[in-house]
C-alpha positions, 0 to 999 in steps of 0.5 A: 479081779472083777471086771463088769462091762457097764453104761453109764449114759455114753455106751458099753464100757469095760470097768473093774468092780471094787466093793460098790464101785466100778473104775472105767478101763480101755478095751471091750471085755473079749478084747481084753480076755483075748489078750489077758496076760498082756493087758492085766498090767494096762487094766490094773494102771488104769483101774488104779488111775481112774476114777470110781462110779458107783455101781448104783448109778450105771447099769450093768450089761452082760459081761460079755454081750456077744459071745462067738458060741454059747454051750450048755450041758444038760444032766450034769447034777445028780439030783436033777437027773432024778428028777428028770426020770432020767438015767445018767448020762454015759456021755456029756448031754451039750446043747447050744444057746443062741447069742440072741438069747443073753441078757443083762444081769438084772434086766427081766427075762421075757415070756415069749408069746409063742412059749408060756412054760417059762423055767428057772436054772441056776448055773456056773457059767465059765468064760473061756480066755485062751483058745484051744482045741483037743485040749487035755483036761490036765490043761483045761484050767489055763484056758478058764479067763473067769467065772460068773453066774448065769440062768439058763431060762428054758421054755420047756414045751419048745424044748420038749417038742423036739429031741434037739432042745437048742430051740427052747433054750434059747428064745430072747433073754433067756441067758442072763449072766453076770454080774461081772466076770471073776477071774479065774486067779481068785476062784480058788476051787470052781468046783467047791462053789454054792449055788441057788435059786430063789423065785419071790424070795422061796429057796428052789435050789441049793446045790454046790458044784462038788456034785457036777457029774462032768466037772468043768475040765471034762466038759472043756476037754469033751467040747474042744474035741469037736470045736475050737473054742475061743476067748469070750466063749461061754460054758454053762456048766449045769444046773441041779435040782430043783426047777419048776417043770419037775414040782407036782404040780409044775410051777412055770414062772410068771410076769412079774416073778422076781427069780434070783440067781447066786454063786458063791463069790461070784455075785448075785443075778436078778431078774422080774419077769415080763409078758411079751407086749 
């Protein structure tokens, strides 16, 4: 199932995606992923039920707009590692995103004023739907409520400045994700999904999860070590090769830059960029 949170007109509403359409159902999207098992059966009524609006006629929202804690890790694809001049990790690399930072899967992503060096990455993103804590990696995929695709947009100088990247990772729109949640149920292998980057129609990276260093288990496993972690929460799981900063000379993005973000199955997010006003 795909569901999508969307307005058309009236506010946030929580609907499920079939082909162009999208059904209305009850519920926020952290109401019902912290509640799933009991409320498939309400949704897939309701979703049976209701009636369709196509999806070019509302505007879709992140997934989950207010996330209670927004993780990433870093170093996590070989190739990226290269090219980052960096040694691979003996342990998980994680930094944090600020809840501020999502954004709407195609609304564009802002250069701050204060930070010009605007990058692209191109990420799976996991949404925990049961909550945990030392979790086994054994059980770490019943915890995964769905999928979808994310851009960790980072600000490079503000990330590098310090050795704490949180700040550069998570300036104002610099976490769209969308442009729904895929459960998990029909992702048959997370760790077998293609994904890239395109920035004004140019292929930057191309990559596929098999080549994750720490695979979405592990990183569920190390994480919930140290926190509980919750329904709605979000794991960025990395991103591969292929990004501005590392190009000779760098290419950092631009206003007006379109960058397209894919996962297979999982959808298409898409972003213009904007100087900020």
């Amino acid at each position: 199932m795909k569901l999508a949170t969307f307005d058309a007109g009236n506010g946030a509403r929580t609907g499920v995606v079939t082909g162009d359409s999208i059904v209305p159902v009850g519920g926020t999207m952290i109401e019902l992923i912290a509640n799933w098992p009991a409320n498939r059966a309400a949704v897939t009524r309701d979703a049976a039920a209701g009636t369709p609006l196509a999806i070019s006629d509302v505007k879709l929202l992140a997934p989950v707009e207010r996330p209670g804690k927004i993780f990433a890790i870093g170093l996590n694809y070989a190739d990226h590692i290269a090219e980052s001049k960096a040694e691979t990790p003996a342990n998980q690399v994680w930094f944090t995103k600020a809840v501020t930072s999502v954004n709407a899967p195609f609304d564009p992503i802002l250069i701050a004023k204060s930070g010009p060096f605007v990058d692209y990455e191109v990420e799976l993103v996991a949404i925990i739907g049961k909550r945990g804590r030392n979790i086994a990696k054994a059980d770490a995929p019943a915890h995964v409520f769905g999928y979808c695709v994310g851009n960790d947009v980072t600000e490079r100088f503000w990330q590098h400045r310090t050795p704490q990247w949180s700040l550069g990772k998570s300036f104002d729109t610099h976490a769209p994700i969308g442009p729904w949640i895929t459960t998990a149920d029909e992702v048959a292998d997370p760790h077998a999904l293609g994904l890239r980057c395109f920035v004004n129609g140019e292929k930057r990276q191309d990559s596929n999860t098999r080549h994750l260093v720490f695979d979405i288990w592990d990183q569920i496993e190390h994480l919930s070590q140290a926190m509980t972690l919750e329904p709605g929460d979000l794991i960025f799981t990395g991103t591969p090769g292929g990004v501005g900063a590392a190009m000779d000379p760098r290419r950092f993005l631009k206003a007006g830059d379109k960058v397209r973000c894919e996962v297979d199955s999982l959808g298409a997010i898409e972003a213009v960029l904007a100087a900020e006003a």
